[in-house]
N, C-alpha and C positions, 0 to 999 in steps of 0.2 A: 864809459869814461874810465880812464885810469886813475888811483891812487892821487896819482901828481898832478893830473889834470882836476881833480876835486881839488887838492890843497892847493894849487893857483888859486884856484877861482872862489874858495874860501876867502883867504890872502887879500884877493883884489877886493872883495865887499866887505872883510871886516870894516868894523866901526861906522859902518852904514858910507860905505865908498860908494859912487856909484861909476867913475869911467876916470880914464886918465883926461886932462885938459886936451882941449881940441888939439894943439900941434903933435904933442906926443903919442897920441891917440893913431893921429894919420902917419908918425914914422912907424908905429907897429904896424899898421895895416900894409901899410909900403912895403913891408919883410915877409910878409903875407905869401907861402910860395904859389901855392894854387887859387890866385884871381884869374876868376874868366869872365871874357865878355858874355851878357846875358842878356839881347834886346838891348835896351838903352841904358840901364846898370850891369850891375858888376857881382858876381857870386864870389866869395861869400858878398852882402852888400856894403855900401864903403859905410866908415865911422858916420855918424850923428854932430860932425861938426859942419861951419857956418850959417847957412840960415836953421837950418834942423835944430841945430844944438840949443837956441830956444823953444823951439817947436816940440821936441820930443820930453816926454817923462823922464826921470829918473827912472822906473824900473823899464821904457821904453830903452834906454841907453846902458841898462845894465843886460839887458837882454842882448844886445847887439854886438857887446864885449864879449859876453862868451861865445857868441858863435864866433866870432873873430878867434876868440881862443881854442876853440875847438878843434 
């Protein structure tokens, strides 16, 4: 990773953050350039919003941000 891609993702988990709220979450993924179709999901995989966004951890949802960010 680069310099800036640590200081992002620093950034995003200070003070114990763990994802943007579901809408904002899915227009970052939206801007996403390289999504592909993969079987019945999608590479990278989409955000941990609607039913998931209960379903998943915190560090489940902070994990999925960075590869988003990645």
């Amino acid at each position: 990773m680069t310099e800036s891609l640590d200081s992002l993702i620093s950034y995003c988990q200070l003070n114990r953050r763990v994802c943007p709220f579901p809408t904002k979450w899915n227009e970052l993924y939206e801007m996403l350039p390289r999504k592909t179709r993969v079987g019945g999901g999608f590479k990278p995989p989409a955000p941990l919003i609607l039913a998931a966004w209960y379903e998943a951890s915190d560090s489940m949802k902070r994990a999925r941000l960075v590869e988003h960010l990645q």
